[in-house]
Backbone bond lengths (Angstrom), bond angles and torsions (degrees), N, CA, C in turn:
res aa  C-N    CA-C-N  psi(-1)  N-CA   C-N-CA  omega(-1)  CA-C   N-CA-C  phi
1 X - - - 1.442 - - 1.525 109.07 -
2 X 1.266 118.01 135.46 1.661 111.85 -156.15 2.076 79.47 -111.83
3 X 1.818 94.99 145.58 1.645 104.12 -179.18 1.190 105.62 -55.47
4 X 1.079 97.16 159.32 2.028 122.73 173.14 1.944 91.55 -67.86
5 X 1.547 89.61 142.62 1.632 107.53 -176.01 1.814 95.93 -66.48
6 X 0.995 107.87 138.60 1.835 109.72 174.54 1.635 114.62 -62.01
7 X 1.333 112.91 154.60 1.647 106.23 -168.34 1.280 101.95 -141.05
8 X 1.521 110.16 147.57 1.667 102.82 155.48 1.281 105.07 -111.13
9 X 1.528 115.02 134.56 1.446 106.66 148.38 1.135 116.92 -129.74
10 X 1.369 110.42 167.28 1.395 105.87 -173.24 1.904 120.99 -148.10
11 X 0.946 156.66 114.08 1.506 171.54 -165.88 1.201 99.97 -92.50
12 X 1.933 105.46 150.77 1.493 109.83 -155.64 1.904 72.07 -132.67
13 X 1.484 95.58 106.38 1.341 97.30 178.47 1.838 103.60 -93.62
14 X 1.321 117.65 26.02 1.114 105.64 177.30 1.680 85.05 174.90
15 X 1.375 94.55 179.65 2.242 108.10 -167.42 1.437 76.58 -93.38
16 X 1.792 147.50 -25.02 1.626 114.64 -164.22 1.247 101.14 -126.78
17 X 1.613 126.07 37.91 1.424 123.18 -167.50 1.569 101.95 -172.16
18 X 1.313 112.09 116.07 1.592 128.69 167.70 1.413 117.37 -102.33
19 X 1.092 117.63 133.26 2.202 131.44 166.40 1.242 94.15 -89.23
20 X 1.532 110.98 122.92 1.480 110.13 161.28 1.744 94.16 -112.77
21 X 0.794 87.52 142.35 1.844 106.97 165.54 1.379 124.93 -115.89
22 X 1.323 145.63 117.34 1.353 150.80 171.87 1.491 94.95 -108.96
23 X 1.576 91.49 124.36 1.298 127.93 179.88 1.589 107.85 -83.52
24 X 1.166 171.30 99.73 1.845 152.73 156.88 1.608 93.87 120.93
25 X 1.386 100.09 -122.43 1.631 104.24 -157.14 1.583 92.52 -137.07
26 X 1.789 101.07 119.49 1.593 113.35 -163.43 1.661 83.20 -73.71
27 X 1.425 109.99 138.31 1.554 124.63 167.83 1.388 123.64 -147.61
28 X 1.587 121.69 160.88 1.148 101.60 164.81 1.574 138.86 -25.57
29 X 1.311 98.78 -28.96 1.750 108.31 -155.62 2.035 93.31 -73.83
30 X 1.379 116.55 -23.49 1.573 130.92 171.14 1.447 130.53 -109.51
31 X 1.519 101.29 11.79 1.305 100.19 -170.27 1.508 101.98 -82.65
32 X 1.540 108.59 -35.86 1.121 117.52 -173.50 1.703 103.41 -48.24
33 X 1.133 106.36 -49.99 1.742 103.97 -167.44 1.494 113.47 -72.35
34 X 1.239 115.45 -26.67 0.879 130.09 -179.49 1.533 120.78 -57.94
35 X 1.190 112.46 -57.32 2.154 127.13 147.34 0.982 105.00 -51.78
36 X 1.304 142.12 -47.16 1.390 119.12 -152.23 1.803 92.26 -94.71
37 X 1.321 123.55 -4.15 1.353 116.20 162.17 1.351 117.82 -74.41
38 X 1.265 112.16 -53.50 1.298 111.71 -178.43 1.501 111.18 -60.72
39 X 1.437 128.05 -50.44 1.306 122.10 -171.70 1.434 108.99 -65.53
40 X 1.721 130.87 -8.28 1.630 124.81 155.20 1.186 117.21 -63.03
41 X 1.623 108.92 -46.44 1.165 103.08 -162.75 1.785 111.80 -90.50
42 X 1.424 121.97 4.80 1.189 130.28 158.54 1.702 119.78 -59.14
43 X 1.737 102.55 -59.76 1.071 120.07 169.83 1.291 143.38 -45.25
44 X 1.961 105.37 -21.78 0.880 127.01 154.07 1.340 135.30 -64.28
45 X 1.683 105.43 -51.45 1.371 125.41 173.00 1.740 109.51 -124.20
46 X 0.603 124.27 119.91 1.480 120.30 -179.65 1.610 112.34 -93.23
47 X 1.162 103.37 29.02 1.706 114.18 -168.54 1.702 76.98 -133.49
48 X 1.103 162.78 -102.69 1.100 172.25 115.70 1.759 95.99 118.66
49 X 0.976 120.45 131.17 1.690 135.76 174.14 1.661 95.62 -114.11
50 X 1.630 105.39 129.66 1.155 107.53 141.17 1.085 137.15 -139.53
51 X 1.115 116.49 140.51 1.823 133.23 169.36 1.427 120.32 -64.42
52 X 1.516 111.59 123.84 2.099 106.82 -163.34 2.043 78.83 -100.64
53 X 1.441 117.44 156.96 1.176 97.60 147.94 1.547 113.67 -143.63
54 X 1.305 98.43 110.40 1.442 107.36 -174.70 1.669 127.97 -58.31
55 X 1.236 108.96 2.19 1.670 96.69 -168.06 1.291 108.81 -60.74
56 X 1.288 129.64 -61.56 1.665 119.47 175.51 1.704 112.66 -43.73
57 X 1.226 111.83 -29.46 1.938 99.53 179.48 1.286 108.28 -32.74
58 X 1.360 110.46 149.08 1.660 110.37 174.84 1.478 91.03 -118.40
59 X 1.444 105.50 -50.11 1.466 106.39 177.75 1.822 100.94 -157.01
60 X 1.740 101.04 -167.50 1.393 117.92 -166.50 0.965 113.60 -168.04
61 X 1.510 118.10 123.02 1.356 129.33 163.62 1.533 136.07 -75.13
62 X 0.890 133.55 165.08 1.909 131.51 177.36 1.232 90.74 -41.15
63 X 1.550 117.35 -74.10 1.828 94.63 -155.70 1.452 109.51 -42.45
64 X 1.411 102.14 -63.48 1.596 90.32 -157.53 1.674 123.55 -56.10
65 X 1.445 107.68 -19.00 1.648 112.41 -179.83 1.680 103.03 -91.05
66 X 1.147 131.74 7.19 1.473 156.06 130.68 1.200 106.25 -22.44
67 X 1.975 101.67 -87.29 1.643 129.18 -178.84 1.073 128.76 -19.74
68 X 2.253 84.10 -62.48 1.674 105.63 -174.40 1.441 108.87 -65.01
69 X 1.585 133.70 -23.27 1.347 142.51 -144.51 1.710 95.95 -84.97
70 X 1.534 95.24 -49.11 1.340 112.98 -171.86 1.622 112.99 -49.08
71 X 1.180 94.41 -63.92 1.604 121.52 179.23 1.107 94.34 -57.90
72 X 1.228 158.43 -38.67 1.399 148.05 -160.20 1.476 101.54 -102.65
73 X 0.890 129.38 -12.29 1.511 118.56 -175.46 1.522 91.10 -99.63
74 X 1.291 115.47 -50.22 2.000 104.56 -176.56 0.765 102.46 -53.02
75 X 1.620 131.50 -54.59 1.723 118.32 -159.25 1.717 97.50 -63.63
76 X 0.976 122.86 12.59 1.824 101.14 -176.84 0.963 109.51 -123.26
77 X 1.740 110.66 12.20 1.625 108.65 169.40 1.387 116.13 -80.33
78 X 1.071 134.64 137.38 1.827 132.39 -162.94 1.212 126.14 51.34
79 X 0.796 133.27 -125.63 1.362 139.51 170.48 1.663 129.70 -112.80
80 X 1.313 93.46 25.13 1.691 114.37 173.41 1.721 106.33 -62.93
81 X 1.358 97.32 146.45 1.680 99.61 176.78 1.566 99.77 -72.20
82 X 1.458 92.72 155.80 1.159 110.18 175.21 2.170 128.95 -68.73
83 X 1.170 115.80 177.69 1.456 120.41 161.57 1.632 100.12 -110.51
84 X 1.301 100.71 125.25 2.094 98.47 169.08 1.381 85.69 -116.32
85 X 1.457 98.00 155.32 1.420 109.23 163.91 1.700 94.84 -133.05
86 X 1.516 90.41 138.03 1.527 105.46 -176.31 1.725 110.03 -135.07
87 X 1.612 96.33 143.23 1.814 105.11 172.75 1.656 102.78 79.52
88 X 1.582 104.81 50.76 1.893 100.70 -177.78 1.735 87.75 -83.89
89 X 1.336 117.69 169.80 0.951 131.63 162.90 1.937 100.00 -92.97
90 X 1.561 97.98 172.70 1.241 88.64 -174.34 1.309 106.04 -85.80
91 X 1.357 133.17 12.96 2.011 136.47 178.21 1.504 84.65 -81.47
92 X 1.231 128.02 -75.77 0.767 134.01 -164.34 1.593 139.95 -41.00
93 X 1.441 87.73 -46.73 1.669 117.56 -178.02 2.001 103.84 -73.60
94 X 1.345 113.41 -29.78 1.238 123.35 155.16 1.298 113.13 -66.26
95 X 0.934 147.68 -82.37 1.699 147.95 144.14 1.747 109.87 24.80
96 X 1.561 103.38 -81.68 1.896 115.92 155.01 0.843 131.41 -41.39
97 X 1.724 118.92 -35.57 1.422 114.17 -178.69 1.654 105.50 -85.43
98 X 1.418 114.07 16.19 1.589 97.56 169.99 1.163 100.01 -111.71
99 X 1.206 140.95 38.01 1.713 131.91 -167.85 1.744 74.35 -107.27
């Protein structure tokens, strides 16, 4: 039985704050969706905070720790909300600490 394709989803627990969740191993093959989520839901609100939550990560490749890099450095221009990422495993959280 071959794994389930990796997913993000994510819930808008509020109009200025999104949960993204990555399901498997964030990769190119989701990075794409992954930007083009955030840049909707920017477009929507340009105040927009989001929350990453890593506990399902298994792992991550360059692109996607790319994405997160990207996204994390814009939101910290001015006084834009931030990106948190919460619940890394410790593979993972090693992974980040080399960006």
């Amino acid at each position: 039985m071959m794994p389930a394709a990796p997913q993000i989803l994510y819930a808008c627990p509020s109009d200025d704050c999104v949960v993204l969740r990555v399901v498997g191993r964030g990769s190119f093959q989701n990075s794409v969706a992954l930007k083009r989520t955030i840049q909707e839901m920017l477009a929507r609100n340009a105040d927009m905070s989001f929350i990453m939550d890593l506990r399902e990560c298994s792992a991550m490749d360059s692109t996607f720790m790319g994405v997160l890099a990207g996204v994390g450095l814009s939101q910290r221009q001015g006084d834009k909300p931030r990106l948190t990422l919460v619940n890394t495993n410790p593979h993972v959280k090693r992974l980040l600490d080399t960006l």
